[in-house]
C-alpha positions as CSV (number, residue, x, y, z in Angstrom):
1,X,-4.6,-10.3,22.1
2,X,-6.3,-7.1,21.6
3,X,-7.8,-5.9,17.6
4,X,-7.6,-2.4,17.6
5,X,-10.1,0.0,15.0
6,X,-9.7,2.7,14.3
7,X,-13.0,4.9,14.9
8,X,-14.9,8.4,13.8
9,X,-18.0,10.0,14.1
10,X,-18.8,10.4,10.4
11,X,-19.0,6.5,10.1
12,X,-22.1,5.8,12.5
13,X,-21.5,2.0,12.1
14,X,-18.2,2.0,13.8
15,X,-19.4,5.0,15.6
16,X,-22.4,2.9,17.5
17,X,-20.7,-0.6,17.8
18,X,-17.8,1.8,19.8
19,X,-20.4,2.3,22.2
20,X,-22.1,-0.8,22.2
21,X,-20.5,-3.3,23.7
22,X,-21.4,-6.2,20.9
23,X,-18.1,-6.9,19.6
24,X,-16.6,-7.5,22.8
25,X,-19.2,-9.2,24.0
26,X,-18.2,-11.6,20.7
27,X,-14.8,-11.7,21.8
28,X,-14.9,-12.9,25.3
29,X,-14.5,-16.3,24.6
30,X,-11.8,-16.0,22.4
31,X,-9.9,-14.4,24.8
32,X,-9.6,-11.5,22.9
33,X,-10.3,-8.0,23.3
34,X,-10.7,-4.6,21.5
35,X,-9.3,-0.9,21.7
36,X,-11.2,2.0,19.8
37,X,-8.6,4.6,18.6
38,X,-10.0,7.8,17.2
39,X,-9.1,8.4,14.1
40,X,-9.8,10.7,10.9
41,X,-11.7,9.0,8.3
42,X,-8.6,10.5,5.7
43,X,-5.9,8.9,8.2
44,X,-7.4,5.7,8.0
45,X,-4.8,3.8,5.6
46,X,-2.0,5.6,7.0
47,X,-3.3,4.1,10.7
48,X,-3.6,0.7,8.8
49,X,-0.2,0.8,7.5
50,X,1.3,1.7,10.4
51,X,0.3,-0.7,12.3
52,X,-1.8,2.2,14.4
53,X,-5.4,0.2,14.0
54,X,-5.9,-3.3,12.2
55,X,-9.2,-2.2,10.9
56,X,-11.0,0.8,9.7
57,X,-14.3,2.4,8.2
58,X,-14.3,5.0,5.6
59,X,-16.4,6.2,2.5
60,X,-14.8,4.7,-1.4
61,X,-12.1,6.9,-2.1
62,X,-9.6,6.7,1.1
63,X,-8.7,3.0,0.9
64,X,-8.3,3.8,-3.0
65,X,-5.6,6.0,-2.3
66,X,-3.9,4.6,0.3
67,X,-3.7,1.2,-1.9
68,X,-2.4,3.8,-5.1
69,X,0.1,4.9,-2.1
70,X,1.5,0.9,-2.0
71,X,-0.1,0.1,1.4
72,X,-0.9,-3.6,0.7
73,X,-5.0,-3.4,2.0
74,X,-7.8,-5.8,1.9
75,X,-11.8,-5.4,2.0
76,X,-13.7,-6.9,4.5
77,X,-16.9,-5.6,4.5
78,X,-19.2,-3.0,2.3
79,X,-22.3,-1.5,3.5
80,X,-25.3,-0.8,1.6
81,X,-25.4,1.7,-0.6
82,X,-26.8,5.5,1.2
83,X,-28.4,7.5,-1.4
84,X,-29.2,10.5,1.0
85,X,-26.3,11.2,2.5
86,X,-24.7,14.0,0.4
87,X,-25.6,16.3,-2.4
88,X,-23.7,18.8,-4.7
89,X,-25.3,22.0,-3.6
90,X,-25.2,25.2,-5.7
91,X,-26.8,28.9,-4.8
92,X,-30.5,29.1,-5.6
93,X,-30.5,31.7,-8.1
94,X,-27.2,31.7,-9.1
95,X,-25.7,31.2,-12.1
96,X,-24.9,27.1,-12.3
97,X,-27.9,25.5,-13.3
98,X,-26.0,22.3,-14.8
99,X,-22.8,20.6,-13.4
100,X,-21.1,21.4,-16.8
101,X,-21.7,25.2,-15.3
102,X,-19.3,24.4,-12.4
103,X,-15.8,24.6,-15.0
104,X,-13.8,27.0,-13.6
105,X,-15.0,27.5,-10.7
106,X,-14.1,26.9,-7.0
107,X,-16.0,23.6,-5.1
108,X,-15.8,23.1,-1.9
109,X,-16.0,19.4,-0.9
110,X,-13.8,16.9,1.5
111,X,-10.4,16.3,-0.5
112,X,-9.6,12.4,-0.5
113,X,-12.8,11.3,1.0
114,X,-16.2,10.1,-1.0
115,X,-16.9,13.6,-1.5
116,X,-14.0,13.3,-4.6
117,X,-15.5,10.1,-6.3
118,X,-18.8,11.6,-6.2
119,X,-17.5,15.0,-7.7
120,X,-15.0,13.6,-10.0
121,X,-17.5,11.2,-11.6
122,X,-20.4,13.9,-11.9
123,X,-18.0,16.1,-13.9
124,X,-17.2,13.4,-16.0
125,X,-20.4,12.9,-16.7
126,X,-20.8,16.6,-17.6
127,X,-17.7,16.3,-20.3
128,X,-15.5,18.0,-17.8
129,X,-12.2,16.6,-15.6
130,X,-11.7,17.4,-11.7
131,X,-9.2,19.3,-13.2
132,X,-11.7,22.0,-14.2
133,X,-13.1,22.9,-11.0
134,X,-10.5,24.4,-8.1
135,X,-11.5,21.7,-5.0
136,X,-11.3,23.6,-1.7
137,X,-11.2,21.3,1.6
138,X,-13.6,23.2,4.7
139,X,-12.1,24.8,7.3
140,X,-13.4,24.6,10.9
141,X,-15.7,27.2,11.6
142,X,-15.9,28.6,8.5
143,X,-19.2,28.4,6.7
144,X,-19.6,27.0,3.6
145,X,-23.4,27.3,3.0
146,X,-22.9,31.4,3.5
147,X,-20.0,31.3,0.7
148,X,-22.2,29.5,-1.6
149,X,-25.1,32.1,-1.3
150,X,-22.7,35.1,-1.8
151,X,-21.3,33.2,-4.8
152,X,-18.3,33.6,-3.5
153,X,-17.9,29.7,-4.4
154,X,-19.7,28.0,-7.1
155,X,-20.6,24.5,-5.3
156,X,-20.4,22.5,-1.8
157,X,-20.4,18.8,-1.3
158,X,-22.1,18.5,1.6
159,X,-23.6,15.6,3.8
160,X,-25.6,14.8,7.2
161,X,-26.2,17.7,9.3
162,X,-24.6,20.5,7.6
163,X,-26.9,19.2,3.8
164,X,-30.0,19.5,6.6
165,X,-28.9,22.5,7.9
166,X,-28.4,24.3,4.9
167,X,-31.4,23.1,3.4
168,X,-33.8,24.7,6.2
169,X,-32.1,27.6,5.8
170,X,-32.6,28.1,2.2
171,X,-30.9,30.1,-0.7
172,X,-29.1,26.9,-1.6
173,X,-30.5,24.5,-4.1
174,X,-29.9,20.7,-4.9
175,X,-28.1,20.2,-8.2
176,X,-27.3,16.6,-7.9
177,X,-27.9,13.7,-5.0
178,X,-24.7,11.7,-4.4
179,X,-26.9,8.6,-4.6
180,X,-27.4,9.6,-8.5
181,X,-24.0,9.7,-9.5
182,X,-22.4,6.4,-7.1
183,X,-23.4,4.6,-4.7
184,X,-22.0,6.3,-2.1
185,X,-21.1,3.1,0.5
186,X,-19.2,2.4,3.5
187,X,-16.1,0.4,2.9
188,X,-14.4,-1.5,6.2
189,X,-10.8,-3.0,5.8
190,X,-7.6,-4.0,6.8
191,X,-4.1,-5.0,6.2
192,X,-3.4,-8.3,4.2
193,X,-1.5,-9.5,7.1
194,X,-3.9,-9.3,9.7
195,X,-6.9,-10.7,7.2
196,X,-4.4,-14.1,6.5
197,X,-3.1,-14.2,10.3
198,X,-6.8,-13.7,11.9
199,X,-9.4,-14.1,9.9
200,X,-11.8,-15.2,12.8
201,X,-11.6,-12.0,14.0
202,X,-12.5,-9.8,11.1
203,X,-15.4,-12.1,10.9
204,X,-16.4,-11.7,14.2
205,X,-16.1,-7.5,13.5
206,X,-18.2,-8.1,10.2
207,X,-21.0,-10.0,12.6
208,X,-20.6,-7.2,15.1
209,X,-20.9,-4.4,12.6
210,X,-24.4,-5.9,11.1
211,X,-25.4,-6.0,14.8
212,X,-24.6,-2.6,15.2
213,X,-26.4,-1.7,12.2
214,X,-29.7,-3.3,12.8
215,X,-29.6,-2.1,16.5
216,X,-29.6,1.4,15.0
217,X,-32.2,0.8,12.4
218,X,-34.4,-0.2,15.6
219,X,-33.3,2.3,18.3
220,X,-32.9,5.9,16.0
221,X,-33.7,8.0,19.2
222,X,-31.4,5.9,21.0
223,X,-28.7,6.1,18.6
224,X,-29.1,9.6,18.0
225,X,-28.7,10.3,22.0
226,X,-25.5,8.3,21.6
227,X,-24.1,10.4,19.1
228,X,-25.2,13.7,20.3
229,X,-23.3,13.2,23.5
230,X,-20.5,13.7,21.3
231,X,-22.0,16.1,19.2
232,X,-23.3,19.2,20.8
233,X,-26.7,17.7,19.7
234,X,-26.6,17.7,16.0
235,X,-27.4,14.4,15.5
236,X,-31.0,13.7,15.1
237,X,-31.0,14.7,11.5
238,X,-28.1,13.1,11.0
239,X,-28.8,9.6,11.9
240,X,-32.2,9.7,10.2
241,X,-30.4,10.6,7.1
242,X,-29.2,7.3,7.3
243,X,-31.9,6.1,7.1
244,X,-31.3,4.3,3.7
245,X,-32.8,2.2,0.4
246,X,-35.6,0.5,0.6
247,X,-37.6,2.2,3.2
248,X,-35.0,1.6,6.2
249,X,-31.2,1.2,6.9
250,X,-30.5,-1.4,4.9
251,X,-26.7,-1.7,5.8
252,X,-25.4,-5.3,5.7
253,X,-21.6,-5.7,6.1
254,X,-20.6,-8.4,3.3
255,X,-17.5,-10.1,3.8
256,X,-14.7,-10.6,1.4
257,X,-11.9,-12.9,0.9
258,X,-8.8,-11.6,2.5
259,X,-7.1,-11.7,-0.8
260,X,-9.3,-9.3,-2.6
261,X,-7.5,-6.1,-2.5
262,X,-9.6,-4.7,-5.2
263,X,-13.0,-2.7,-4.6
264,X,-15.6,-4.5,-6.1
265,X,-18.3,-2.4,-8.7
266,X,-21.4,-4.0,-6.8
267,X,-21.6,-5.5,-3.7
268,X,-25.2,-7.1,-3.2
269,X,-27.0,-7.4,-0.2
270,X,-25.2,-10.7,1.4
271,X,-22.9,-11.5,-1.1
272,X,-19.4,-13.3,-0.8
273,X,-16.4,-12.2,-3.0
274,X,-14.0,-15.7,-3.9
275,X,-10.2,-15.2,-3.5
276,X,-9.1,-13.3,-6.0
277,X,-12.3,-12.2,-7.5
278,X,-13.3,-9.0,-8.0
279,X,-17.0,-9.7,-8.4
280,X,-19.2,-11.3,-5.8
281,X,-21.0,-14.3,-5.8
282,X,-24.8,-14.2,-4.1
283,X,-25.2,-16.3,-1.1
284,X,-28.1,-16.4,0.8
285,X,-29.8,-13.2,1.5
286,X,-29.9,-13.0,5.5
């Protein structure tokens, strides 16, 4: 039997143990095997539900929606949290100086992905509703750190590269880190299905993920090569940028009881969820 996961390069877990090798070195003698299918981060659930992947990596808000869609999901793993991977971004003498400053004007930011959590919950904070702002999703090659400068936007969620980019550049100016407003994890799961028929297996891709994570923590120029092959050579920045709490990339996978289909508010550093719980229970730290 094959697992197939469903893979992109804007989650560099899944994005490194693609390339690796670990997981089916893990699944040799089971007999099993794995295929990597490219897809969109935003596509994930869809993939899920279709029966496209059995397990997928995105930021908080995709597998939200596609469970507010009815797809019948499952969490297996959560990573730790990554307080400098985006930031709301505003022009650098322009006229928002507070997020409350944003109402009624246009924001651009990835519609559906983390990017909304993190925007919706910073205007709430502010006293204001998503509603308020006008969300505009990027377009390829257009260039949202140049519309922010002419004020021809008011705001841009951005992340990795393009939040390093712009940031040399200058003109643009930080008004609120992502990591100050959630905490801005990767969330890996599956259909309820496959969780009950085979859970050995999303064990074995929880195991493989940590692997893949630590190899990166260890290897950054190694990893960055890997990703820049694919990348036209962007990725240095990017990777480092993931370099997270607590002075490295502290990014354990925790597993969770394939009948928890709800996101839990904290997930500690290797903690286990019980069926049916929503919060986790601390096992020992590893």
């Amino acid at each position: 039997m094959s697992i197939t996961i469903g893979v992109h390069s804007a989650n560099p877990s899944l994005y490194h143990l693609s390339r690796l090798g670990i997981l089916e070195e893990l699944l040799r003698p089971l007999g099993e095997s794995v295929e990597w299918l490219a897809v969109g981060g935003l596509n994930t659930g869809a993939a899920l539900a279709e029966g496209r992947i059995d397990l997928g990596g995105t930021g908080s808000t995709p597998p939200l929606s596609a469970q507010a869609a009815g797809h019948d999901l499952v969490y297996a793993a959560v990573s730790a949290p990554r307080p400098g991977h985006g930031a709301l971004l505003v022009a650098a003498d322009g006229p928002v100086r507070t997020v409350a400053d944003l109402k009624g004007g246009k924001v651009a930011l990835a519609v559906g992905s983390w990017q909304t959590h993190f925007t919706a919950k910073a205007l709430a904070g502010a006293g204001l509703s998503y509603r308020d702002i006008t969300a505009e999703r990027p377009e390829p090659g257009r260039d949202d750190a140049a519309r922010l400068r002419s004020g021809e936007i008011s705001g841009w969620v951005a992340q990795g590269a393009e939040l390093a980019a712009a940031r040399r550049r200058g003109g643009v100016r930080t008004l609120l880190e992502a990591g100050a407003v959630i905490t801005d994890r990767s969330v890996f799961f599956t259909r309820r299905d496959f969780a009950e028929q085979r859970p050995e297996l999303v064990a074995l891709v929880v195991t493989a993920l940590q692997r893949a994570d630590d190899w990166a923590a260890g290897h950054l120029d190694e990893a960055a090569a890997i990703a820049a092959a694919d990348q036209a050579g962007r990725s240095r920045t990017g990777v480092r940028r993931w370099r997270c709490c607590r002075g490295g990339w502290n990014r354990s996978p925790t597993r969770s009881s394939p009948s928890s289909s709800r996101p839990p508010t904290s997930w500690p550093r290797a903690a286990t969820c019980r069926a049916g719980s929503p919060s986790p229970t601390r096992g020992r730290a590893r």
